[in-house]
N, C-alpha and C positions, 0 to 999 in steps of 0.2 A: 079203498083204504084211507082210514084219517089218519093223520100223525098231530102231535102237537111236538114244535120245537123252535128252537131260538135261531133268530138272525145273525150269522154271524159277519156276513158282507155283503153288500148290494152294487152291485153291478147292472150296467142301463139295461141289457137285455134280461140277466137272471138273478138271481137272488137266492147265497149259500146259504142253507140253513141247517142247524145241528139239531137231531131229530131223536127223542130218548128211546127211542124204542118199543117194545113193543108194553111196555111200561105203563101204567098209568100215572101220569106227572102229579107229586106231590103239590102243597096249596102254594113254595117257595116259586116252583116252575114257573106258576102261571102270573109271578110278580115280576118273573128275572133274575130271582137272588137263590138260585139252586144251585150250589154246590155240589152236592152227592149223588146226582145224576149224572155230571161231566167227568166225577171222579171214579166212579164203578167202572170206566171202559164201557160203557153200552150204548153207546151212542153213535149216530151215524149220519154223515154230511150229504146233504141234497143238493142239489139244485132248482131252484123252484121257480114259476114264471108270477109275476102278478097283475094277470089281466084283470082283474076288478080295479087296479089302478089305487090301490091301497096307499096312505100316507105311510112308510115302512123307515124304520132308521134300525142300525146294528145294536142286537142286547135286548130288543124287543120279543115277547113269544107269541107266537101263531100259528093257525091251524091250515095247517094242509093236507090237499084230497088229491088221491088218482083214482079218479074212476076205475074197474074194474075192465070195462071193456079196453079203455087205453094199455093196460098193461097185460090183456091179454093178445090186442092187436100186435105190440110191440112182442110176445113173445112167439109168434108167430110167425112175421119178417126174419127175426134175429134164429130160432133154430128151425122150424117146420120148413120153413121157403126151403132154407141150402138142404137139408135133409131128403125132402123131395126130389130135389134137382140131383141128387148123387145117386139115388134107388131108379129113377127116370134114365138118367144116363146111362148108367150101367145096363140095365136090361136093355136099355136101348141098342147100345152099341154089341149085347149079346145076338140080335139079330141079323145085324150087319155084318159081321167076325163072330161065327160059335165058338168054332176054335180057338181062337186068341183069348186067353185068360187076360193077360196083361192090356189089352187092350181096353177090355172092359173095365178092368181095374184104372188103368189113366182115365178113362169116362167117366168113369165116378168121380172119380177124384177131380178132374174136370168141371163134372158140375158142382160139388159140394166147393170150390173155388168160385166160380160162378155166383153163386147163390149170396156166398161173404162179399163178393165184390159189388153185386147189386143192391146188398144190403145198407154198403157203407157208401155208394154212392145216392142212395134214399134218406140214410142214416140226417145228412144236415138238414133238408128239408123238413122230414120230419119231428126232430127234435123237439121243437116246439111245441107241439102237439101234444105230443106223449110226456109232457115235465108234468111234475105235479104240481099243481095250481093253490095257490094262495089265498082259503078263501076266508080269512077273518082274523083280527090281531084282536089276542087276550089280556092284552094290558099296555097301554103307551106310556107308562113309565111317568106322568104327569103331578 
């Protein structure tokens, strides 16, 4: 996915950026001085990293990329993992206790807890990773 959208704050690690959507940005966008893009509501705030090491100041506009695989890995962790771990558990523990409905229901539910708590302990780690990355400024405002 490319986006093009403006900087609105930078930060040493990440860099917020307001992102028009799924839009194609008018000629104003790509100066800085669009107005009607911030005013329709369609817009949406990122967080971006910029490992190309980009000269970046706020009010400037740029293009950002998340690969495809990142955002399918990230969605993956985030619901397939716990999903898994809740249908695993549950069956699981249907062999242990057949009888006991309840039981296998707290196993599930067990693992789909599970699953969010290994998520969000991988969650900072990964973070990095998975930002969308910064890969070109459309005008430095010069």
């Amino acid at each position: 996915m490319k986006a093009i959208g403006i900087i609105k704050e930078i930060d040493s690690n990440f860099t917020e950026i307001e992102v028009f959507g799924d839009e194609v940005p008018c000629a104003s966008c790509t100066t800085g001085s669009c107005a009607s893009h911030a005013a329709s509501g369609k817009t949406k705030t990122y967080q971006a990293v910029n490992s190309l090491n980009l000269e970046l100041k706020a009010g400037i506009p740029v293009e950002i990329e998340l690969p495809a695989g990142k955002a399918a890995a990230a969605f993956i962790r985030v619901i397939v993992v716990p999903l898994v771990l809740l249908f695993t558990c549950y069956f699981a523990a249907g062999f242990t206790a057949p009888a006991s409905a309840g039981l296998r229901i707290a196993a599930g539910f067990f693992g789909l807890l599970a699953g969010f708590a290994a998520n969000f302990l991988l969650s900072g780690k990964m973070k990095k990773r998975e930002m969308p990355v910064i890969t070109k400024i459309l005008f430095t405002g010069r």
